[in-house]
C-alpha positions as CSV (number, residue, x, y, z in Angstrom):
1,X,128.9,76.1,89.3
2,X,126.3,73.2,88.6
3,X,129.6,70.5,88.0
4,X,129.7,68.6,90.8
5,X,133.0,67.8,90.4
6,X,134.0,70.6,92.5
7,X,132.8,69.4,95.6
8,X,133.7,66.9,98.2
9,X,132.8,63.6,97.2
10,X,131.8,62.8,100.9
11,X,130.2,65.2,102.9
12,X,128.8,62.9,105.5
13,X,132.9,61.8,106.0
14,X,133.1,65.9,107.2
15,X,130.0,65.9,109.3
16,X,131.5,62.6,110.8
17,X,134.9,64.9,111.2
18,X,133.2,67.6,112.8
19,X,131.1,65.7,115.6
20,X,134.5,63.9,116.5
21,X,136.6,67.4,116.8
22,X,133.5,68.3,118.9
23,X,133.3,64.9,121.2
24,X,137.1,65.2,121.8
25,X,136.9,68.9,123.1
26,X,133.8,68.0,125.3
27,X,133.8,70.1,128.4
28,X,135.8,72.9,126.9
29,X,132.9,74.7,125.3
30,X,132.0,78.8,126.4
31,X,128.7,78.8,124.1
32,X,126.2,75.8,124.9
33,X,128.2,73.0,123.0
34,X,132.0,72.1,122.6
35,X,134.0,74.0,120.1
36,X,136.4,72.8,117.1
37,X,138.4,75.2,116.3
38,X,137.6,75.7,112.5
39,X,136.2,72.8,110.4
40,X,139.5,72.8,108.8
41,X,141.8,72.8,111.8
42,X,142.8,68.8,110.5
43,X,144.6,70.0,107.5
44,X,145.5,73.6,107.9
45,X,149.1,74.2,109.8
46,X,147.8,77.9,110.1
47,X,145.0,77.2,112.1
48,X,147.4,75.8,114.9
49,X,149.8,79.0,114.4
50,X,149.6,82.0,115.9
51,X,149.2,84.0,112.2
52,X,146.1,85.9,111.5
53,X,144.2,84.3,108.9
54,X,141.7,86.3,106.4
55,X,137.8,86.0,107.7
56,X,136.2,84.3,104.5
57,X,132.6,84.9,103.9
58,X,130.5,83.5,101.4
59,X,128.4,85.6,99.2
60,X,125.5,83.6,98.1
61,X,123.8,86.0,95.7
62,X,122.3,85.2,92.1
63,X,124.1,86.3,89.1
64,X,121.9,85.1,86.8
65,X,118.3,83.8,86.5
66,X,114.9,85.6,87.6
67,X,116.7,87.8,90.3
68,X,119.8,88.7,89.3
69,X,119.7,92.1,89.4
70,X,119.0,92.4,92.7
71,X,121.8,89.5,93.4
72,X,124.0,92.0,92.3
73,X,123.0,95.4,94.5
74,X,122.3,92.8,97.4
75,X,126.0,91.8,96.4
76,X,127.4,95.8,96.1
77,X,126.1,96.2,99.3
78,X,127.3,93.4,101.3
79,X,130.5,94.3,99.9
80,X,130.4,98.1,100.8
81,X,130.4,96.9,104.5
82,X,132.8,94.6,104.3
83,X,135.2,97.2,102.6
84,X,134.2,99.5,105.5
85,X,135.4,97.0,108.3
86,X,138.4,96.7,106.0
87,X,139.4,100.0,106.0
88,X,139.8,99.9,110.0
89,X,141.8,96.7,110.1
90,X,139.3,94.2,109.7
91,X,137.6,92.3,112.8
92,X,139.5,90.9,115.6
93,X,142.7,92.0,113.7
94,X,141.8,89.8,110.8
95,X,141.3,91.3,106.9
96,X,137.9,90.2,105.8
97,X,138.3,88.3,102.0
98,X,134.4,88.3,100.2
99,X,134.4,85.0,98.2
100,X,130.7,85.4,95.6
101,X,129.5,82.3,93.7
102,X,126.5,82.8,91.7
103,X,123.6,80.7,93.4
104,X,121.9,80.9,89.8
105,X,118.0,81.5,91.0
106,X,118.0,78.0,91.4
107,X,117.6,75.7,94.9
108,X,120.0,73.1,93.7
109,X,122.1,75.7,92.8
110,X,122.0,77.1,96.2
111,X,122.9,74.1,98.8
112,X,125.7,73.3,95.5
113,X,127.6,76.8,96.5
114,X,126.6,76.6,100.1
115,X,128.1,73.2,100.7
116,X,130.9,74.0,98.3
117,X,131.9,77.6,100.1
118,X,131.8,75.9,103.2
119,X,133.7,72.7,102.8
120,X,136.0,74.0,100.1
121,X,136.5,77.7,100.7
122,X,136.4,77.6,104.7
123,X,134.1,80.3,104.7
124,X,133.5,81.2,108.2
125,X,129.6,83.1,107.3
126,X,127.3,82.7,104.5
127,X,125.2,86.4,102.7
128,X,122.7,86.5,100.5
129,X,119.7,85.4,99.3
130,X,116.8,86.9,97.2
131,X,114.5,83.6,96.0
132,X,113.2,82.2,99.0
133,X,113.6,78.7,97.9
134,X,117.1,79.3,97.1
135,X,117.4,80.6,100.7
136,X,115.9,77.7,102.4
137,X,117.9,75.3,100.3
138,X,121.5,77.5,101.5
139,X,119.8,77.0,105.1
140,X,119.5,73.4,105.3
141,X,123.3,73.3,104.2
142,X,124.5,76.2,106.3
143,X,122.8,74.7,109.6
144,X,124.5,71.4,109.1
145,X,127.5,72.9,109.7
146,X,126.9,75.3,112.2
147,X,127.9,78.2,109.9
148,X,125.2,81.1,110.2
149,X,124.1,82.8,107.4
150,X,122.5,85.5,106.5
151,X,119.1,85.8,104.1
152,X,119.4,89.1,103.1
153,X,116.4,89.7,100.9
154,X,114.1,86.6,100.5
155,X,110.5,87.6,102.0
156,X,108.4,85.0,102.3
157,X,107.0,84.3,105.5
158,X,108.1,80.9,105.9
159,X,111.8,81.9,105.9
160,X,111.1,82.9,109.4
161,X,108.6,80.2,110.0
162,X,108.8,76.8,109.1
163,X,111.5,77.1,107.7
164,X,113.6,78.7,110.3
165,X,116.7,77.4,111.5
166,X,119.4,78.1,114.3
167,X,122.2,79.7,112.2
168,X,119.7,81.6,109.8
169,X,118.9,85.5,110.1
170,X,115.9,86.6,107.9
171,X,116.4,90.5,107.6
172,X,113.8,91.4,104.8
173,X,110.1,92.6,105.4
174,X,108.5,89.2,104.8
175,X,104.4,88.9,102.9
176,X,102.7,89.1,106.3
177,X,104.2,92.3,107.4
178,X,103.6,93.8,103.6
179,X,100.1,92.4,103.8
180,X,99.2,93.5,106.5
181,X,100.3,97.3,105.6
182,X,99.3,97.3,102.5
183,X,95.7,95.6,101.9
184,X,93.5,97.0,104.4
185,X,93.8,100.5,102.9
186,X,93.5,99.2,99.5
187,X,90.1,97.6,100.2
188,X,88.5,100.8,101.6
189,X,89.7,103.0,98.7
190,X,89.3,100.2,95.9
191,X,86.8,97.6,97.0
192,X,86.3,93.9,98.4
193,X,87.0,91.8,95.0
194,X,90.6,90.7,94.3
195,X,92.4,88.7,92.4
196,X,96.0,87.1,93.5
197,X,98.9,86.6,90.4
198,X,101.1,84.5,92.0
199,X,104.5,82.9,91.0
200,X,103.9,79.4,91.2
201,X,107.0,78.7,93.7
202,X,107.2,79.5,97.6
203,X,107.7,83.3,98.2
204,X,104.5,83.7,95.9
205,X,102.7,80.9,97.4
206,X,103.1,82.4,100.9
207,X,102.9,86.0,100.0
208,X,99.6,85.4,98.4
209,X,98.4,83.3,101.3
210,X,99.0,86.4,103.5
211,X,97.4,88.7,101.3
212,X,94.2,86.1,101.2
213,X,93.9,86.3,105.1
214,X,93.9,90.1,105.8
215,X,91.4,90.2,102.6
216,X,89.1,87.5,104.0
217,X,89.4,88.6,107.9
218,X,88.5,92.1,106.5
219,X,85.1,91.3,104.2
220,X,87.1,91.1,101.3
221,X,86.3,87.6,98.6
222,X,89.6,86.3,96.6
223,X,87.4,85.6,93.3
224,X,90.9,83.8,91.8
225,X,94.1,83.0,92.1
226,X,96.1,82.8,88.7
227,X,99.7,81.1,89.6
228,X,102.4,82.5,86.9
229,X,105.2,80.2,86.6
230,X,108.6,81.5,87.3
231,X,110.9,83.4,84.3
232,X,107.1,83.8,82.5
233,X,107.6,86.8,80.1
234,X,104.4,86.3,77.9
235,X,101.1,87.5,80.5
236,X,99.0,87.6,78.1
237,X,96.8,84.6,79.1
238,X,96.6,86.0,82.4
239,X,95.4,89.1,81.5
240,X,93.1,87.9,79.4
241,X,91.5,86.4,82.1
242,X,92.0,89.7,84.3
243,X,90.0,91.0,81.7
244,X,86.8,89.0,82.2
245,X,86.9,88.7,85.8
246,X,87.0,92.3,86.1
247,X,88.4,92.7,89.6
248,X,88.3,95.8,91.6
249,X,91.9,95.0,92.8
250,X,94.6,92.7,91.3
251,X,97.5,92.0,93.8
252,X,100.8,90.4,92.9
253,X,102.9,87.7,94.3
254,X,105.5,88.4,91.6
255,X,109.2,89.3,91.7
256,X,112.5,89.6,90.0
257,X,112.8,89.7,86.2
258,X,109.2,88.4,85.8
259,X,107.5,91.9,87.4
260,X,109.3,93.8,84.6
261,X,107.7,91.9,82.0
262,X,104.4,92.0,84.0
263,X,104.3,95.6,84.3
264,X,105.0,96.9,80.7
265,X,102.4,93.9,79.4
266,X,99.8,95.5,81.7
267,X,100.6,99.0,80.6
268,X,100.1,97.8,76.9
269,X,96.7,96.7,77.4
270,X,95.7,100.0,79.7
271,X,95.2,97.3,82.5
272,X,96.3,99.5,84.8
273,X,93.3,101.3,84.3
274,X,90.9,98.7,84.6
275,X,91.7,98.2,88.6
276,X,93.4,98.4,91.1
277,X,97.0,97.1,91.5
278,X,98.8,96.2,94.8
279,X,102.2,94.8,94.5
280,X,103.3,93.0,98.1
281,X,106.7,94.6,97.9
282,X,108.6,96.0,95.0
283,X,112.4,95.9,95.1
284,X,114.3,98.8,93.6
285,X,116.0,96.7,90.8
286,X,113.0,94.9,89.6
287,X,111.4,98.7,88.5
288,X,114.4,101.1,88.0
289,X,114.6,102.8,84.3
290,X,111.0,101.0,83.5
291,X,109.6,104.6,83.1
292,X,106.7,106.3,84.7
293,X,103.6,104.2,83.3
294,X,105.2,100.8,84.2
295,X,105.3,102.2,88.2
296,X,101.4,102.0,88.6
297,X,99.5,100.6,91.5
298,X,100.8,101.0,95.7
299,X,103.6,98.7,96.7
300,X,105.6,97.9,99.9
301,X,109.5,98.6,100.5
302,X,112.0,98.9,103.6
303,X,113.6,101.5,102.4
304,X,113.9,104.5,99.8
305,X,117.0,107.0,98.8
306,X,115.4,110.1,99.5
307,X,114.1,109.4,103.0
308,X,114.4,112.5,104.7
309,X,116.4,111.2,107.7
310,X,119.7,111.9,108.6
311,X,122.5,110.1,106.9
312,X,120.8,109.1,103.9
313,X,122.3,111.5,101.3
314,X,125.8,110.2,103.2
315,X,124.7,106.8,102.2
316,X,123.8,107.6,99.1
317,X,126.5,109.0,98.4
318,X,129.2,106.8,99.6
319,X,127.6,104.2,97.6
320,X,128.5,106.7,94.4
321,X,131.6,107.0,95.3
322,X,132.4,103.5,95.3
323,X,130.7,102.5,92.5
324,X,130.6,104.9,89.8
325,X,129.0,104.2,86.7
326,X,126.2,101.9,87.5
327,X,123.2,101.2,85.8
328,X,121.3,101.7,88.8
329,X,122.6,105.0,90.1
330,X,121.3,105.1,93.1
331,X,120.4,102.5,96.3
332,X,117.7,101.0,97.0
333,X,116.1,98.5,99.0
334,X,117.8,95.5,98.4
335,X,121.2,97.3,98.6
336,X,120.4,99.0,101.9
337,X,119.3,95.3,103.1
338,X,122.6,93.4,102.1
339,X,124.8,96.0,103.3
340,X,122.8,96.3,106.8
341,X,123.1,92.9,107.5
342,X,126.3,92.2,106.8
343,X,127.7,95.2,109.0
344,X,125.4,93.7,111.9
345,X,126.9,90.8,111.5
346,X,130.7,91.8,111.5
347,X,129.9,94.1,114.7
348,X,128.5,90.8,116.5
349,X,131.8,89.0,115.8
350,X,133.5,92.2,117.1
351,X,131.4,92.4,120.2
352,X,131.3,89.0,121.0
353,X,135.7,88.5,120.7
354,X,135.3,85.4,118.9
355,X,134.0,84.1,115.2
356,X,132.6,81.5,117.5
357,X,129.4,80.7,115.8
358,X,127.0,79.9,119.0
359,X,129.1,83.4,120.5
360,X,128.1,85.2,117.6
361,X,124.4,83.8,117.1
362,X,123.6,84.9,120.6
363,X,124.7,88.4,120.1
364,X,122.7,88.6,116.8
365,X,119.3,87.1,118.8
366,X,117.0,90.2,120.1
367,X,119.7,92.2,118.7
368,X,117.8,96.1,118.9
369,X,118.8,98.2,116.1
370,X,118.4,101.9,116.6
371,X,116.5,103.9,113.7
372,X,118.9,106.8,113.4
373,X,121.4,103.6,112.5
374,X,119.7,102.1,109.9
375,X,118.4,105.2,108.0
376,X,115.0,104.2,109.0
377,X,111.8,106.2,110.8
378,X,111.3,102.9,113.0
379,X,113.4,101.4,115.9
380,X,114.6,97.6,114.4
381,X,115.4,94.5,116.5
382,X,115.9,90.5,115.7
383,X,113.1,88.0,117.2
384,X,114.7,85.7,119.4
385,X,112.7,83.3,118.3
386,X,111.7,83.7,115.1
387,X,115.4,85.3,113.5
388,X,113.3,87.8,111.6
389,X,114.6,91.7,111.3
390,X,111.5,93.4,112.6
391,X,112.1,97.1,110.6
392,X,109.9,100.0,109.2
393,X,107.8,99.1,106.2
394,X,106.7,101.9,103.9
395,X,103.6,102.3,101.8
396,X,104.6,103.8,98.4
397,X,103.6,104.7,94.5
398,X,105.0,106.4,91.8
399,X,105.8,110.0,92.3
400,X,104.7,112.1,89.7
401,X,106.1,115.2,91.2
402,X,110.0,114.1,91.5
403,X,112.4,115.7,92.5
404,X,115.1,114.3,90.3
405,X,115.2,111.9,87.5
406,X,116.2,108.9,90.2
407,X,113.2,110.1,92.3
408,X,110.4,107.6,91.1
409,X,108.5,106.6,94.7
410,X,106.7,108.2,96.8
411,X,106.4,107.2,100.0
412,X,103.2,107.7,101.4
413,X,103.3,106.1,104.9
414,X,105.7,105.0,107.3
415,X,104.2,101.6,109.2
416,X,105.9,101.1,112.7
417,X,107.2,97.4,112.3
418,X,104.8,96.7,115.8
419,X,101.8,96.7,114.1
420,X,102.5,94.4,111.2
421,X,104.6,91.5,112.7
422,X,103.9,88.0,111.6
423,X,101.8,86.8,114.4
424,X,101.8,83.3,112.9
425,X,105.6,82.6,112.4
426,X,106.2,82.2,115.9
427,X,104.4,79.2,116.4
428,X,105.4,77.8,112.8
429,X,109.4,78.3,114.1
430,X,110.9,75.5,115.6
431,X,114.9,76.6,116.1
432,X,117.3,73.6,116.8
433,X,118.7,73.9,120.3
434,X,122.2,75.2,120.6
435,X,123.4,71.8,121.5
436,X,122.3,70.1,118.3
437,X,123.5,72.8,116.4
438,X,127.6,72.3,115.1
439,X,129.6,75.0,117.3
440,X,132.8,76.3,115.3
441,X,135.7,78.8,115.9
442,X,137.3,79.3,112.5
């Protein structure tokens, strides 16, 4: 995927093409600007027919690199709902075609696929996105075509702050909201001294900076900040300075492939034992089949398999169904976030009559999500201004009374997303106006 051979040679030529298809339909637009109807209406004699042509969306989701695995149940579950809107016909009459290209981990990478699935593949929306850098790079892309898309499971809190843009969705728990759930409790059962372990690239960076805050505001002193570089899988310098700093809490900024190392390392040198550990968020793939010692410490998720809500075991078990076999045998988080998204999406495009971007993007802002939907304890709805999914975010650490072999968290409290919303992104967001944003029908 990194030859650029495969893409257009001249993309400001299309972005040229697209402001002329929308200049010569001035006055015909439903949505805030004028429509073309597809990108790709020029040199496609369907697009003028009256034949139904597949829906293509883009699945942007790593394959390989630091978060792979959880490309790939982001990927499952994106998929699942797209197989379910299948099964009834599609939307709007039209069979839904899943297109994946792996975005590697990497941010060049990412605008490479994006700007590739878009110009090449006429993919109509973009999913997925765990590394936040590799989101905001598919972002920049995606809003210079108009086409929305979709950042399933990157959480730092610039996604939805600086970094926002028009056609981007940010439905992950971002560092703020974890932060704020998690650390206050921490200090009053473990103390005021931390230290932040931080991969050295943007999610960490902002993660960290929200755990720093609710510390500080609180009492609490940051005595150091070690930054890990990413795909680091020898700690040991870190914790030999963990060692002699002698925390009362470490927390970590640290995801994918790197946590796994992290965790067993610690566990080695009875670290774990030595302090306290607070993980922002933990996603499902990044700990399943560690074992028991390697779960230490209180972490953040959106969601867990055995939530005692109606539907879940339905859930679970339709995920079974369709994918027997896996590694990972049952959902978790980043699953239940690729798959919830993506059938949001598809019932905005139904309800709105139209794959109309602007048409669709307004149905998707303030968008209120009912609990009971979503398998969650909490109500869910979309800031209009910000794009973030505002959902539950659960407090949780390993159960040593399971129920099952699967049944490794416990969940120890349920946080209404009200009282941990990012009070700063809304004044870091700047969304472009719906006029300077491309408007498409594809």
């Amino acid at each position: 995927m990194s030859d650029r051979s495969d893409l257009p040679s001249d993309p400001t030529t299309r972005r040229t093409l697209l402001k002329r298809s929308s200049l010569a339909l001035l006055g015909a637009g439903l949505y805030g600007a004028a429509p073309f109807y597809g990108p790709w209406k020029h040199n496609h004699a369907w697009a003028q027919a009256a034949a139904k042509k597949p829906l293509v969306i883009g699945l942007t989701m790593d394959a390989s690199g630091q978060y792979a695995a959880s490309g790939g149940e982001e990927r499952l579950g994106a998929m699942m709902a797209i197989r379910e809107f299948n099964e009834k016909g599609g939307v709007l009459g039209r069979r839904i075609e899943a297109l994946h290209m792996d975005t590697e981990t990497t941010p060049a990478t990412g605008s490479r696929v994006a700007e590739r699935l878009i110009t090449r593949n006429e993919a109509a929306f973009l999913i997925g996105a765990v590394h936040s850098g590799v989101a905001n790079a598919i972002s920049q892309v995606a809003q210079k075509y108009g086409t929305i898309f979709l950042n399933t499971n990157s959480s730092s809190p610039t996604e939805a702050g600086k970094d926002c843009h028009r056609v981007k969705f940010v439905w992950d728990g971002n560092g703020s909201n974890f932060s704020q759930a998690i650390v206050k409790n921490a200090m009053k059962a473990s103390g005021k001294n931390w230290v932040l372990l931080t991969n050295d690239y943007v999610w960490g960076h902002n993660t960290s900076k929200a755990t720093r805050a609710v510390v500080e505001a609180n009492g609490g002193k940051i005595v150091e900040e070690l930054l890990v570089p990413q795909n680091t899988r020898d700690f040991s310098p870190y914790l030999l300075k963990l060692q002699q700093l002698k925390p009362q809490v470490v927390a970590t900024a640290v995801g994918g492939d790197d946590i796994k190392a992290l965790r067993q390392q610690v566990v080695q040198l009875k670290l774990h034992q030595a302090a306290a550990w607070i993980n922002n968020q933990q996603d499902w793939p990044d700990v399943y089949g560690l074992g028991p010692e390697a779960i230490f410490g209180v972490f953040g998720t959106t969601w867990y398999y055995r939530l005692g809500l109606p539907g879940v075991k339905e859930f679970v078990a339709a995920y079974q169904k369709q994918y027997p076999g896996m590694a990972i045998r049952v959902p978790g988080n980043v699953y239940h976030n690729g798959y919830m998204a993506t059938r949001e999406l598809l019932r905005c495009v139904e309800e709105a009559g139209t794959t109309n971007n602007l048409a669709v993007i307004k149905k998707l802002e303030g968008r209120k999500m009912a609990a009971a939907d979503r398998l969650q304890h909490f109500d869910a709805w979309i800031d209009p201004v910000t794009h973030h999914c505002q959902q539950t975010i659960y407090m949780a650490s390993y159960n040593d009374a399971p129920a099952e072999k699967d049944d490794i968290f416990k969940i120890l409290a349920q946080i209404d997303p009200k009282e941990v919303q990012d009070k700063d992104a809304p004044a870091a967001c700047k969304l472009e106006t719906y006029e300077a944003t491309p408007s498409y029908e594809v």
